[in-house]
Residue frames relative to the residue before (quaternion, step in Angstrom):
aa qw qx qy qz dx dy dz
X 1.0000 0.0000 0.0000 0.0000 0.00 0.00 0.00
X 0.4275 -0.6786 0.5475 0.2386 3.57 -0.92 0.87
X 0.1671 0.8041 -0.5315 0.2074 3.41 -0.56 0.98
X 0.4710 0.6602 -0.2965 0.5044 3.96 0.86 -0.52
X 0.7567 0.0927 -0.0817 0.6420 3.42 -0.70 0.99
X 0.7313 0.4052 -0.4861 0.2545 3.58 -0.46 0.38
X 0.5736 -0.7238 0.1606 0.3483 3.24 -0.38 0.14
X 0.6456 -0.5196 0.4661 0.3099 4.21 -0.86 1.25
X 0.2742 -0.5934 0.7284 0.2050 3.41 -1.57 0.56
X 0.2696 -0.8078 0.5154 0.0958 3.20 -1.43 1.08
X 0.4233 0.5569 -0.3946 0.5958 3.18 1.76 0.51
X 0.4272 0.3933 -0.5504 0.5998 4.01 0.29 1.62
X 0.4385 -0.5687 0.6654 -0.2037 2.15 -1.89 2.17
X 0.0464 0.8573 -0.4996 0.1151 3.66 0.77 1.04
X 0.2147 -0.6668 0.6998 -0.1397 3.74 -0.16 2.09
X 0.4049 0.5269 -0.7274 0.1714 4.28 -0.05 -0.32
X 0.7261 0.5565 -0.3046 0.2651 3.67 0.19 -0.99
X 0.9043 0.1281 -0.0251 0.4064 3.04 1.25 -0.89
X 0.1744 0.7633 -0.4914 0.3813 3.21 1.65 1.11
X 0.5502 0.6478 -0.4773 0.2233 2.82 -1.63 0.19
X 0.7495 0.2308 -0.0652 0.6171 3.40 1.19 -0.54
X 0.1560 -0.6769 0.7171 0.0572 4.20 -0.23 1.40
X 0.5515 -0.4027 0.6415 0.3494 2.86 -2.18 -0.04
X 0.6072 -0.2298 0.5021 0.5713 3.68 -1.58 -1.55
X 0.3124 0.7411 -0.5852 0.1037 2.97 -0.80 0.24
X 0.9077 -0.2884 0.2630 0.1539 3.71 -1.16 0.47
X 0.2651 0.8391 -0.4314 -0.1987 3.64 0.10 -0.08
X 0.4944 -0.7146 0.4624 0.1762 3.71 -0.29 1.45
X 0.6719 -0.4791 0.4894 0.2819 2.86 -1.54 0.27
X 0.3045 -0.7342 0.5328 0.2904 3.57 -0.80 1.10
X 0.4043 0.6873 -0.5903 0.1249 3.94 -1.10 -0.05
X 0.0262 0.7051 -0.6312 0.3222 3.87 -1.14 0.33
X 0.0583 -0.8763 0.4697 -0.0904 3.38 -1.63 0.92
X 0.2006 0.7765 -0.5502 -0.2326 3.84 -1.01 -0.19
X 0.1270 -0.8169 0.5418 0.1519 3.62 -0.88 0.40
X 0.0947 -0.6653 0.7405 0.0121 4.08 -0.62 0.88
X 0.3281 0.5829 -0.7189 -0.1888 3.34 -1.70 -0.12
X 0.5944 -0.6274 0.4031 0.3010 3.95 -1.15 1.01
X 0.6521 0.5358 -0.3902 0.3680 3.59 0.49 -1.40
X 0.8179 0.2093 -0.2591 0.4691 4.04 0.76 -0.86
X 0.3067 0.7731 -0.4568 0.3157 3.59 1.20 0.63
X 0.8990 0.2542 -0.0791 0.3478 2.84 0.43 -1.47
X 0.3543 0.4862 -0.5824 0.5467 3.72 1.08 1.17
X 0.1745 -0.8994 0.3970 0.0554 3.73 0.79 0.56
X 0.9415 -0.0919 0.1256 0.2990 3.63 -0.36 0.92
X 0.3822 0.6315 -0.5531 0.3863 3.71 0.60 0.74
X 0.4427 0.7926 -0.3792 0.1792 3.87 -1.08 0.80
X 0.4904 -0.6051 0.5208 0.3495 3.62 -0.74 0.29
X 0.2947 -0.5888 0.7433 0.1181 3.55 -1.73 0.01
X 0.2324 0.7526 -0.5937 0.1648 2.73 -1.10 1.43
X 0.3870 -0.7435 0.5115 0.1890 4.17 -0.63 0.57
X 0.3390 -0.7835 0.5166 -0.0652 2.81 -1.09 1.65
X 0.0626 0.7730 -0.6284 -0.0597 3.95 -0.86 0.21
X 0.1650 0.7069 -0.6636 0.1809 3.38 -0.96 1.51
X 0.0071 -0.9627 0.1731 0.2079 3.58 -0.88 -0.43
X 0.2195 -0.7925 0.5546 0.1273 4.00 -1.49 -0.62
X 0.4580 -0.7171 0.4286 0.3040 3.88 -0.64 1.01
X 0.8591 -0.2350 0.4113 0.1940 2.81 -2.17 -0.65
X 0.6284 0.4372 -0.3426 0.5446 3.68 0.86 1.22
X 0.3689 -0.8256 0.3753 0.2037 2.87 -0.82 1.13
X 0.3639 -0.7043 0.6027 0.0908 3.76 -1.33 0.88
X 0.2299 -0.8391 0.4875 -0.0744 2.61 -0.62 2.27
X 0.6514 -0.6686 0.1924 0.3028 3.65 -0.83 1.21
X 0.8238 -0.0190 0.1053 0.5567 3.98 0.92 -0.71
X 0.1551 -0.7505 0.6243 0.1516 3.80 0.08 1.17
X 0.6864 0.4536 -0.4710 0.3181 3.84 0.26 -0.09
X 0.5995 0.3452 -0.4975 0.5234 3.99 1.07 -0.32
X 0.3647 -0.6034 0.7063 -0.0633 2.66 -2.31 0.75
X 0.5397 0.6884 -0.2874 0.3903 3.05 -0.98 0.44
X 0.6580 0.4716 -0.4326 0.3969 3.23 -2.27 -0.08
X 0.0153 -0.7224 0.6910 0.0188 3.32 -1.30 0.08
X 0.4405 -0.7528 0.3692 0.3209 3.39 -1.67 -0.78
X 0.0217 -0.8703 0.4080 -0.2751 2.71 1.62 1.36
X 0.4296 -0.6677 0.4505 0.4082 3.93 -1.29 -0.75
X 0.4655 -0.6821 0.3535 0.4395 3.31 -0.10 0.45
X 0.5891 -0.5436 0.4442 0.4002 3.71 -1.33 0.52
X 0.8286 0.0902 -0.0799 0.5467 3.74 0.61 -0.11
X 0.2924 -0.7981 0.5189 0.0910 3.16 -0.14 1.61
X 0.6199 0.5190 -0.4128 0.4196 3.90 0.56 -1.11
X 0.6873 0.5780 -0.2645 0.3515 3.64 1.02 -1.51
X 0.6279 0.5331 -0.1382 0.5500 3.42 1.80 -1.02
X 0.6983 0.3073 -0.3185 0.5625 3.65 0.96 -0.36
X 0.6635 0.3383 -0.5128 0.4270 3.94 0.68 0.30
X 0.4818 0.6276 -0.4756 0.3844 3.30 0.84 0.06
X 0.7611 0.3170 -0.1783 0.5371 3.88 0.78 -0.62
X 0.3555 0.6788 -0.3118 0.5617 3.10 1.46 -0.11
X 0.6615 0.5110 -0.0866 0.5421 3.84 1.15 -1.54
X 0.6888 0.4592 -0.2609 0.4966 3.65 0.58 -1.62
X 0.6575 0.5206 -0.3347 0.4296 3.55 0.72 -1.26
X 0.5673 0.4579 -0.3643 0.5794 3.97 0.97 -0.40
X 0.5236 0.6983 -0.3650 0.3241 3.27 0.37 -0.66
X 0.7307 0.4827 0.0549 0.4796 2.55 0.60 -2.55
X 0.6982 0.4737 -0.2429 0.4787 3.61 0.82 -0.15
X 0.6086 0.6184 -0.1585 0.4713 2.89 1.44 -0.56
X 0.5279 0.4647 -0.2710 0.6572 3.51 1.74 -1.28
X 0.6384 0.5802 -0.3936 0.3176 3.75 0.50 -1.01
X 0.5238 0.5984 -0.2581 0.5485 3.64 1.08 -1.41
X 0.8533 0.2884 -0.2563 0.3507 3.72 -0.36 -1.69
X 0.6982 0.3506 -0.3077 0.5430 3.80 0.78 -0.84
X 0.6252 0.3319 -0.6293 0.3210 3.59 0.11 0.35
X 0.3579 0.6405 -0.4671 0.4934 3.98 1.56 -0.98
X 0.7553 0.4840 -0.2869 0.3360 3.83 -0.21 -1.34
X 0.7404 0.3922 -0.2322 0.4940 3.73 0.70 -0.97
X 0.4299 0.6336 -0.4267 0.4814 3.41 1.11 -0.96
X 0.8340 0.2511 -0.2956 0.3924 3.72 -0.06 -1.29
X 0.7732 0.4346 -0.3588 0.2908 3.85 1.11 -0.26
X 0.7906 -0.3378 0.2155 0.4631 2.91 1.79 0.83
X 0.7291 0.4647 -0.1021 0.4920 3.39 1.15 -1.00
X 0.7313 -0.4536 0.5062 0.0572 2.83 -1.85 0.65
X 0.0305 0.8731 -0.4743 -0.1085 3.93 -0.16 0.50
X 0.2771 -0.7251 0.6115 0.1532 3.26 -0.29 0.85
X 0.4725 -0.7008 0.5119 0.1536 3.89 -1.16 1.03
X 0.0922 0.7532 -0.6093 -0.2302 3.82 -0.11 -0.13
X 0.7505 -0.4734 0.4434 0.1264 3.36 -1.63 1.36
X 0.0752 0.7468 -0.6604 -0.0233 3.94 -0.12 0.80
X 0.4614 -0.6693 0.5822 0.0156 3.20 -1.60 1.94
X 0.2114 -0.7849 0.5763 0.0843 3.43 -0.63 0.30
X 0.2876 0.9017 -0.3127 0.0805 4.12 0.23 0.01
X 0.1862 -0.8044 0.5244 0.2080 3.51 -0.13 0.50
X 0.8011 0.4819 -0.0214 0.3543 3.86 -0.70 0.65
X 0.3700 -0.4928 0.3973 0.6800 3.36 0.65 -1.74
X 0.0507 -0.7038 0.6996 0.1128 3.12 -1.80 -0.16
X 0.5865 -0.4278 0.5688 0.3867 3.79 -1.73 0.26
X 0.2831 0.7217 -0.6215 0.1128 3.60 -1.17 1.06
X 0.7083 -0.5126 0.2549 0.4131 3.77 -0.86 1.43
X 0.7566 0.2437 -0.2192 0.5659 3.86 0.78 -0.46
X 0.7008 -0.3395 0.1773 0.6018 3.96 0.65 1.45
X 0.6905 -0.4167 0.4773 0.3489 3.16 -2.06 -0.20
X 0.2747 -0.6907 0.6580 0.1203 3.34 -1.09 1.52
X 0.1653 -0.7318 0.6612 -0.0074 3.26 -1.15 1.34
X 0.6116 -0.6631 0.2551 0.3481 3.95 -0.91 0.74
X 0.5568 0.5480 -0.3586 0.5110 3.62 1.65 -0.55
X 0.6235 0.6159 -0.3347 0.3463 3.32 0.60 0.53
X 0.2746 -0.8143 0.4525 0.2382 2.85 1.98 -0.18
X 0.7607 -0.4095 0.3421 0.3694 3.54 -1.55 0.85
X 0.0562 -0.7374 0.6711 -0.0526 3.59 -1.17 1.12
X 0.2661 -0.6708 0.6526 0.2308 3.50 -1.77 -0.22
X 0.0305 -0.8817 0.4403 0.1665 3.48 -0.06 0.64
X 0.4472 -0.8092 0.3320 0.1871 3.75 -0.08 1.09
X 0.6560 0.4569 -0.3257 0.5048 3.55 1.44 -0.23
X 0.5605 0.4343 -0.4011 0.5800 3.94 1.14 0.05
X 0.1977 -0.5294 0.7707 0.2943 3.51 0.52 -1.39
X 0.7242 0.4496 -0.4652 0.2385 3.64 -0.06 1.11
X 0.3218 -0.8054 0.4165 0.2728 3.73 -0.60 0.47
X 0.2327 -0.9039 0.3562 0.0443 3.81 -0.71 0.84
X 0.0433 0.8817 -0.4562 0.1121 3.59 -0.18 1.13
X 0.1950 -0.7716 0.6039 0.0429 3.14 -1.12 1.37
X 0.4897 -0.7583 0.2793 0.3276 3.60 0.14 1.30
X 0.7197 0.4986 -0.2766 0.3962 3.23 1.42 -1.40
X 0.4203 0.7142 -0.4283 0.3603 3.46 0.89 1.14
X 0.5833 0.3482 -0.3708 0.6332 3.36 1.21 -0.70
X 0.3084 0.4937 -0.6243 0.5210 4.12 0.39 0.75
X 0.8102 0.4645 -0.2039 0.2936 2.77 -0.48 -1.47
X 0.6274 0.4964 -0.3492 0.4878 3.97 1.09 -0.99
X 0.6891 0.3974 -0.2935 0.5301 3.42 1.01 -1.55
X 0.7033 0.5189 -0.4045 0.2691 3.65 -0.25 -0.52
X 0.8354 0.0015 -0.0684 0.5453 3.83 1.45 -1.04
X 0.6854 0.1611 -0.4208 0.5720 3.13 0.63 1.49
X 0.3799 -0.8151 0.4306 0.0760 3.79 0.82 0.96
X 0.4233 0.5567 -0.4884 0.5219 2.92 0.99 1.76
X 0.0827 0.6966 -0.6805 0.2116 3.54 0.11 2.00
X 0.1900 0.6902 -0.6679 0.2036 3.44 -1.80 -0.05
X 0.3942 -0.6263 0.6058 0.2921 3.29 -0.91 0.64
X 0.6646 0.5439 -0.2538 0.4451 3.92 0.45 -0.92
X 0.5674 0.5098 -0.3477 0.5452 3.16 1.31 -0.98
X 0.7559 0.4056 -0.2375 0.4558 3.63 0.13 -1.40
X 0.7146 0.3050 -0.4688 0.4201 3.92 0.58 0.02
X 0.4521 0.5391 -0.5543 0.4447 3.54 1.22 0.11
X 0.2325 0.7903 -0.3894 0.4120 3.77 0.90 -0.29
X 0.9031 0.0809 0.0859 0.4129 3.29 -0.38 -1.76
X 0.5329 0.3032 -0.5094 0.6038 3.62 1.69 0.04
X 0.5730 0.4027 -0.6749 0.2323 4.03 -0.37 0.84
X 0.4290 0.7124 -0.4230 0.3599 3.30 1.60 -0.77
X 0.7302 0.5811 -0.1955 0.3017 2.98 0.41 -2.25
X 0.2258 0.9445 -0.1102 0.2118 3.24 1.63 -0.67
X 0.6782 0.4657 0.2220 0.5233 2.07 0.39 -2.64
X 0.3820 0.6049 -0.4408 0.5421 3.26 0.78 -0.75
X 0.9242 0.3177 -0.0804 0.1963 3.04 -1.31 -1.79
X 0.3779 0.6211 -0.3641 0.5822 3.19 1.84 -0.12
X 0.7442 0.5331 -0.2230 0.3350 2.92 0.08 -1.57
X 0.7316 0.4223 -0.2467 0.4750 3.29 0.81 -1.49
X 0.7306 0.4670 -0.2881 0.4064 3.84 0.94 -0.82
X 0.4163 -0.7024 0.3442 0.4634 3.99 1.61 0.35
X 0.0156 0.7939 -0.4871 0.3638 3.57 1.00 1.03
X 0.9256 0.1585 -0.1659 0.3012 3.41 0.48 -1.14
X 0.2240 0.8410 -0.1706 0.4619 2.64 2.20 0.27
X 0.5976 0.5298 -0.1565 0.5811 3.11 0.70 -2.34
X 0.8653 0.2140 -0.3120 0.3287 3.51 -0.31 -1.20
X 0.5315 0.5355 -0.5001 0.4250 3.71 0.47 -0.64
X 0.6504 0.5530 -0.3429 0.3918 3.56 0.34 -0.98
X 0.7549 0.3375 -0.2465 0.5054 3.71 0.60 -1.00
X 0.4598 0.6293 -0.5161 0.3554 3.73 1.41 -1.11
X 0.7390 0.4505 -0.2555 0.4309 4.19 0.89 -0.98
X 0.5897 0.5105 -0.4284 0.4562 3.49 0.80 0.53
X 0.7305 0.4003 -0.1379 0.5358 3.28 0.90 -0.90
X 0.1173 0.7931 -0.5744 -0.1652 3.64 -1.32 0.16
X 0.6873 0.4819 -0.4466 0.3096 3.54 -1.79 -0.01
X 0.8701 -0.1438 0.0627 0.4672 3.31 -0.15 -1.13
X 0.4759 0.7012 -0.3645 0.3860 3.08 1.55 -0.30
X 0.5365 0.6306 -0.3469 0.4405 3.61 1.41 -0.79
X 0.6021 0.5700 -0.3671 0.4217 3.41 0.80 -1.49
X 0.5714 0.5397 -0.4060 0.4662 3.51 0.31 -2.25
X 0.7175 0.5443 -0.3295 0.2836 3.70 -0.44 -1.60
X 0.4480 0.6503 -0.2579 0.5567 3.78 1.38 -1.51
X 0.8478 0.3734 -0.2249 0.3019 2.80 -1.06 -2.08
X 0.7405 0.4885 -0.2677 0.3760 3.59 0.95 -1.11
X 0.3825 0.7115 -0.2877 0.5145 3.90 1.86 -0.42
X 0.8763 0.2279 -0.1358 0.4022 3.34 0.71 -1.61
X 0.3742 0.6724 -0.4029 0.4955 3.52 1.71 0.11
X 0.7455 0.3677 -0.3033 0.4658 3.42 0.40 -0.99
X 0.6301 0.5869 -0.2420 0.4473 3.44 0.58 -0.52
X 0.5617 0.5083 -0.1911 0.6241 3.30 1.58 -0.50
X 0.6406 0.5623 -0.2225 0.4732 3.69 1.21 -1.00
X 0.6286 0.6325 -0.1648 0.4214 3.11 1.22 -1.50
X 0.6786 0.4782 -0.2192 0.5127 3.03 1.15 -1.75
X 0.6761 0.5703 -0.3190 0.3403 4.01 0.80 -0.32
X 0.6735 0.5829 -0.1802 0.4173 3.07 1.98 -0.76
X 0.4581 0.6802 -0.1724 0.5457 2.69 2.14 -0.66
X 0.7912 0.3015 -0.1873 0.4980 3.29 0.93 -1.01
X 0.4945 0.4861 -0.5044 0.5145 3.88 0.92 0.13
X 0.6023 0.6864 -0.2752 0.3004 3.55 0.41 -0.48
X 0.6801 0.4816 -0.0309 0.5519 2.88 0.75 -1.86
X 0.5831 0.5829 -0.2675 0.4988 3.20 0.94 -1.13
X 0.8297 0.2430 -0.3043 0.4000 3.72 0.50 -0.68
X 0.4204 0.7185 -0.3386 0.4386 3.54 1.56 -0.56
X 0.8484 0.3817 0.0658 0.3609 3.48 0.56 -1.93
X 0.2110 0.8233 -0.5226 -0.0673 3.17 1.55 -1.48
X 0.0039 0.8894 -0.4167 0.1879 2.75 0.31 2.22
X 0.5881 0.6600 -0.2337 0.4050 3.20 1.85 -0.98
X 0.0805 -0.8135 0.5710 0.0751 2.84 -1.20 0.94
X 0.6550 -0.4970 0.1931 0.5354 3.72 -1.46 0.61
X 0.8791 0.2733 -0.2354 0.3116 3.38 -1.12 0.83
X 0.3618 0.6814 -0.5028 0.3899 3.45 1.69 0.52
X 0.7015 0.5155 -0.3314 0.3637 3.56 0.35 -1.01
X 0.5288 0.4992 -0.3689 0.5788 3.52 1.14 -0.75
X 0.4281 0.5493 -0.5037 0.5112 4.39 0.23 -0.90
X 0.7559 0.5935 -0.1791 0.2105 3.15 -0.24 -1.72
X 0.6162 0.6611 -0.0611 0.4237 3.02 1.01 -2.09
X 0.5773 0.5807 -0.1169 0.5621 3.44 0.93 -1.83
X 0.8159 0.4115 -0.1721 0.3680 3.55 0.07 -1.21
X 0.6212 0.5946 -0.1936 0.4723 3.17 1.04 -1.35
X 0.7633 0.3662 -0.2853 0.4493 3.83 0.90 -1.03
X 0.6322 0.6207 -0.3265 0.3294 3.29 1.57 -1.06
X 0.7715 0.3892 -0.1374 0.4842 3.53 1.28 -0.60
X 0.4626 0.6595 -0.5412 0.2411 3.63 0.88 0.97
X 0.7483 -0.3440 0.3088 0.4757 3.67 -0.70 0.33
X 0.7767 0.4210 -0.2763 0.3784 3.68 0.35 -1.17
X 0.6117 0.5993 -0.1969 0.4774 3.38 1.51 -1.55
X 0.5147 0.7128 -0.1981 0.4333 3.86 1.43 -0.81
X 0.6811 0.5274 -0.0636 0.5039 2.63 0.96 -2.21
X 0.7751 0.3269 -0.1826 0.5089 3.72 0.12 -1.11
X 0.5289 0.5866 -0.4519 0.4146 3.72 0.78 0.23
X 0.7922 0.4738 -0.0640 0.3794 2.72 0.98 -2.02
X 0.8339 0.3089 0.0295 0.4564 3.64 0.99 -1.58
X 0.4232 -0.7340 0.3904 0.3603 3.38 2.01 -0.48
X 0.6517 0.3280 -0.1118 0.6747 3.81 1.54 -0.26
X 0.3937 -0.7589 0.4813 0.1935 3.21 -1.73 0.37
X 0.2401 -0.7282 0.5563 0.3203 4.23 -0.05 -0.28
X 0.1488 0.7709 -0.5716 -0.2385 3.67 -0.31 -1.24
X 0.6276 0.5575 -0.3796 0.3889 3.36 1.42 0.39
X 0.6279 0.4735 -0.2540 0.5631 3.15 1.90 -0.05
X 0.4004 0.5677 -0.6020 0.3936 3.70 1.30 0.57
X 0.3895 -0.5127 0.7607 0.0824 2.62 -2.18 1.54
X 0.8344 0.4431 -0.1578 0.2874 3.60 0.30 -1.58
X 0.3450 -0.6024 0.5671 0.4433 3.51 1.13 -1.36
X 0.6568 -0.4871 0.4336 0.3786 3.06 -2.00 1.18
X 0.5657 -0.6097 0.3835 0.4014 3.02 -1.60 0.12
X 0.5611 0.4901 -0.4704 0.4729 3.88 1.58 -0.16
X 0.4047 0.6212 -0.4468 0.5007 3.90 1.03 0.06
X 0.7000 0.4228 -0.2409 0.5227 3.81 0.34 -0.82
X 0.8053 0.1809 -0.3483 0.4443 3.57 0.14 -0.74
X 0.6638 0.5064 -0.4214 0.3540 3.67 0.80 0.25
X 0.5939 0.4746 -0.3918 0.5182 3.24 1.32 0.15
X 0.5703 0.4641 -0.4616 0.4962 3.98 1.00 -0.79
X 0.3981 0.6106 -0.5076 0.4594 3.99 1.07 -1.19
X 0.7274 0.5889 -0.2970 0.1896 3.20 -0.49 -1.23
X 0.6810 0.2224 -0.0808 0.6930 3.42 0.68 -1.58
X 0.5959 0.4104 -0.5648 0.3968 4.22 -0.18 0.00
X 0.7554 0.4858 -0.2680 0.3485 3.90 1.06 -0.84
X 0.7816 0.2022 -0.2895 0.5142 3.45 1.30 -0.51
X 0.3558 -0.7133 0.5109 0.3219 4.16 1.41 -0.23
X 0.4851 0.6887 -0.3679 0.3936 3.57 1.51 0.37
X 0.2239 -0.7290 0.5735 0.2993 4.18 -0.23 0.52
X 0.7573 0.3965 -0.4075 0.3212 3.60 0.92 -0.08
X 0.1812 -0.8847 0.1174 -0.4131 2.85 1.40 1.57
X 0.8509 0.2958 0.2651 0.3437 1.95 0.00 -2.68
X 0.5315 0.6517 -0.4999 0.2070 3.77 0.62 -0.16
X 0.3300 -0.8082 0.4855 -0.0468 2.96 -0.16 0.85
X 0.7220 0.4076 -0.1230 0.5454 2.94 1.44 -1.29
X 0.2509 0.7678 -0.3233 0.4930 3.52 1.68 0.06
């Protein structure tokens, strides 16, 4: 992915230095996503812009309950560890650029969300973010949180690395976001308490689909602004996207599948929903809840 020389968001809360030590604080539900699929990739990008409203409350939705790990240690290569955020922060500027472009045209107002940086744990508006939690979005700061030594963790036990891979990463977070901002997460927390058993999950699974959509719309964009991709990002992606669906998790982890206990969605559920928004750059897309 082309990224080097471009310019860094300056809206990052950088904690590497001083992680390592949270307050009390909450632990949240774990859940989070990426979705790639190749066959509708590679007619790349043609589409309208448009602004969705579906929804999900006030708690934050953490990226992968199956990695573990991290600590608040220093990493074994600091230089290797400071171009890596060095990367997200482009990233993160990048989401800044395309969703404010995106609201601009639906009329609206973007609101920025705050990227955290942290090694370990740290103090965040929904309790103390801790690194086995993998990246989250927490909806009562309006900030998103990453502990680098997670994309380890993706590449190391489910061999799904990639620079493209890891900034899809922070546009599913960023997601959330736009949920958030569009009363999306609201909508669903609210109904998640009418309903129980599986119906909650369904309710989930559909939260992190869109968010997965979102993240695709994000990335057709960018894609035409930046023409950032390079040969073999989308594959990265691909890899990732299957390695982390609920079922693929499930049989890694337990040797069997559920599908009544998916929070996230299968893992062909993800790339047909990220498919979705990378193919038209349209949030109305996105209903998931549809």
């Amino acid at each position: 992915m082309k990224w080097r020389d471009r310019e860094q968001s300056r809206n990052v809360d950088d904690r590497r230095s001083r992680s390592g030590r949270g307050g009390r604080g909450i632990r949240m539900p774990s859940i989070g996503t990426l979705m790639f699929i190749f066959p509708l990739i590679k007619p790349l990008l043609k589409s309208k812009v448009g602004l969705a409203v579906v929804g999900l409350g006030a708690a934050a939705y953490f990226f992968m309950p199956a990695l573990t790990g991290g600590g608040g240690s220093k990493p074994a290569n600091q230089k290797a560890d400071d171009t890596q955020a060095a990367f997200i922060k482009t990233v993160h500027r990048d989401a800044e650029i395309v969703w404010n472009d995106i609201f601009r045209q639906a009329g609206a107002k973007y609101e920025e969300p705050e990227l955290v940086l942290y090694r370990g744990r740290t103090r965040s508006g929904c309790g103390t973010a801790q690194s086995a939690m993998g990246p989250f979005y927490c909806p009562s700061d309006h900030k998103v949180y990453i502990d680098l030594a997670f994309f380890n963790e993706m590449k190391q036990k489910f061999g799904a690395s990639g620079d493209f891979a890891e900034a899809y990463v922070l546009a599913h977070e960023i997601g959330h976001h736009i949920q958030n901002l569009e009363g999306t997460l609201d909508k669903v927390e609210y109904a998640k308490q009418r309903v129980r058993g599986g119906k909650v999950n369904q309710l989930q699974v559909k939260t992190e689909l869109q968010a997965d959509c979102y993240a695709g719309v994000w990335a057709n964009h960018a894609q035409k602004k930046f023409h950032m991709l390079e040969k073999g990002d989308l594959e990265e992606a691909l890899r990732a996207a299957f390695a982390i669906g609920d079922d693929n998790i499930q049989k890694k982890s337990q040797g069997f599948v559920v599908p009544h206990s998916f929070t996230h969605g299968s893992s062909k559920q993800r790339v047909e929903w990220f498919a979705r928004g990378l193919k038209s750059g349209s949030l109305r897309d996105c209903q998931t809840f549809n």
